[in-house]
C-alpha positions as a Markdown table, in Angstrom:
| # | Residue | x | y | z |
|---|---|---|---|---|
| 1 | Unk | 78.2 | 84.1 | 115.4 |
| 2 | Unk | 79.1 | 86.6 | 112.6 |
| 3 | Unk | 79.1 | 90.6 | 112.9 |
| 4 | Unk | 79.5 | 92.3 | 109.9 |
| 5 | Unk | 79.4 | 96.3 | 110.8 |
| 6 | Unk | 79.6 | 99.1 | 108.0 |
| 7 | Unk | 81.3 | 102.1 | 108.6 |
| 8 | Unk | 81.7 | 105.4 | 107.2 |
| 9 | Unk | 84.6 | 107.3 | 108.4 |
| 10 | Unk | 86.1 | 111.1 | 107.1 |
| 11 | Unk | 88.7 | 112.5 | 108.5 |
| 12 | Unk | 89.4 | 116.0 | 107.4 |
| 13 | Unk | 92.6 | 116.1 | 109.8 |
| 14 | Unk | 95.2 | 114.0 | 110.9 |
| 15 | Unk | 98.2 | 113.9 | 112.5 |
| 16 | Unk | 100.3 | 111.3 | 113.5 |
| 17 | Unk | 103.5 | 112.9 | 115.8 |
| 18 | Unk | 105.7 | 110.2 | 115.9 |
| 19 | Unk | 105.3 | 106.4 | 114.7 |
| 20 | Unk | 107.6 | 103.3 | 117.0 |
| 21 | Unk | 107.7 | 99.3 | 115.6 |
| 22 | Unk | 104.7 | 99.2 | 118.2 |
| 23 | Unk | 102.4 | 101.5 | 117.7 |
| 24 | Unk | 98.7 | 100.6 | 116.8 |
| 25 | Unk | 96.7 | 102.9 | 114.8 |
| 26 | Unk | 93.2 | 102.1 | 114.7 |
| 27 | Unk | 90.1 | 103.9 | 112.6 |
| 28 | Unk | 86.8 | 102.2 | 112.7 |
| 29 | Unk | 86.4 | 98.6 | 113.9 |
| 30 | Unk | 88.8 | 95.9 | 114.2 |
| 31 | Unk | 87.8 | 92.1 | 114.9 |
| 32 | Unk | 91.6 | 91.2 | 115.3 |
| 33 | Unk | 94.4 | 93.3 | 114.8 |
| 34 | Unk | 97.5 | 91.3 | 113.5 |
| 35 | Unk | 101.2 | 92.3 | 114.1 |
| 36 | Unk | 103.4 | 93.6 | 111.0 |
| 37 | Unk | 106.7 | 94.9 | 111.1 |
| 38 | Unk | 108.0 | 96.2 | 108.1 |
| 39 | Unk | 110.8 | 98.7 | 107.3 |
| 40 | Unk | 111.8 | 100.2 | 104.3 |
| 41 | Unk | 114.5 | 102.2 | 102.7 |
| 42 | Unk | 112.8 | 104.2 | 100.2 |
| 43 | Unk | 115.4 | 106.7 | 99.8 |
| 44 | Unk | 118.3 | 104.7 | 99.7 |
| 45 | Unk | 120.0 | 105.8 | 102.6 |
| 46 | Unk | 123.4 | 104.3 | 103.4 |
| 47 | Unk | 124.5 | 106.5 | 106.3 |
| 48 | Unk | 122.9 | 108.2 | 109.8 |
| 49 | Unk | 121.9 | 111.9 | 109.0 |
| 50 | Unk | 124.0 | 114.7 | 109.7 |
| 51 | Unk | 123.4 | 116.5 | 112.8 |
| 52 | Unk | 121.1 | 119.0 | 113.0 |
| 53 | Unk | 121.3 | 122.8 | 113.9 |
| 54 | Unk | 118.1 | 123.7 | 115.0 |
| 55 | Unk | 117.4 | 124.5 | 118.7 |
| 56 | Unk | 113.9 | 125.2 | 119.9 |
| 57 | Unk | 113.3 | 128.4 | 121.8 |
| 58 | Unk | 112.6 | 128.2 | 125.7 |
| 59 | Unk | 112.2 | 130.4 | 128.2 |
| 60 | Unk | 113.6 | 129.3 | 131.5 |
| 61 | Unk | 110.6 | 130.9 | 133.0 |
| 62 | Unk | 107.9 | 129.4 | 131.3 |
| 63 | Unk | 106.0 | 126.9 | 132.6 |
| 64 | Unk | 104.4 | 124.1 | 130.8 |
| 65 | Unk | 100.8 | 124.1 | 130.7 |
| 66 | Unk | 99.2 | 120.8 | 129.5 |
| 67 | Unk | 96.5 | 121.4 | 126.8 |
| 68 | Unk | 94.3 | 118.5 | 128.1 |
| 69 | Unk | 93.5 | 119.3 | 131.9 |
| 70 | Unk | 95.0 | 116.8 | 133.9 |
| 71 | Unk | 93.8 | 115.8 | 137.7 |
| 72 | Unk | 96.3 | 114.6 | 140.5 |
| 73 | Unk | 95.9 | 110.5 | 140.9 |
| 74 | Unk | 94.1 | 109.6 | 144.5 |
């Protein structure tokens, strides 16, 4: 038995925050998804990057509030 489903997807945003060789992004409907590793030097990189010097501001008295409210597991 076939499906054929058509889809029309926008997106007006999207933000990806960090990528591994396993993630799994998905938009729409997938019958199978098939594995793929691929990397690429597109900047011809021959060496690690130099450190950096940023440092992130914290407050040792703030405390972190998730932005999705989260419940305690029972």
């Amino acid at each position: 038995m076939n499906f054929f489903v058509t889809q029309h997807i926008v997106i007006h945003r999207f933000n990806i925050n960090s990528l591994t060789n396993s993630s799994v992004c998905q938009i729409g409907s997938s019958g199978m998804i098939k594995p793929s590793a691929q990397l690429y030097n597109t900047g011809g990189f021959t060496e690690p990057a130099p450190p950096t010097t940023f440092q992130p501001e914290q407050s040792p008295t703030e405390e972190f509030v998730p932005r999705v409210p989260l419940v305690d597991p029972s």
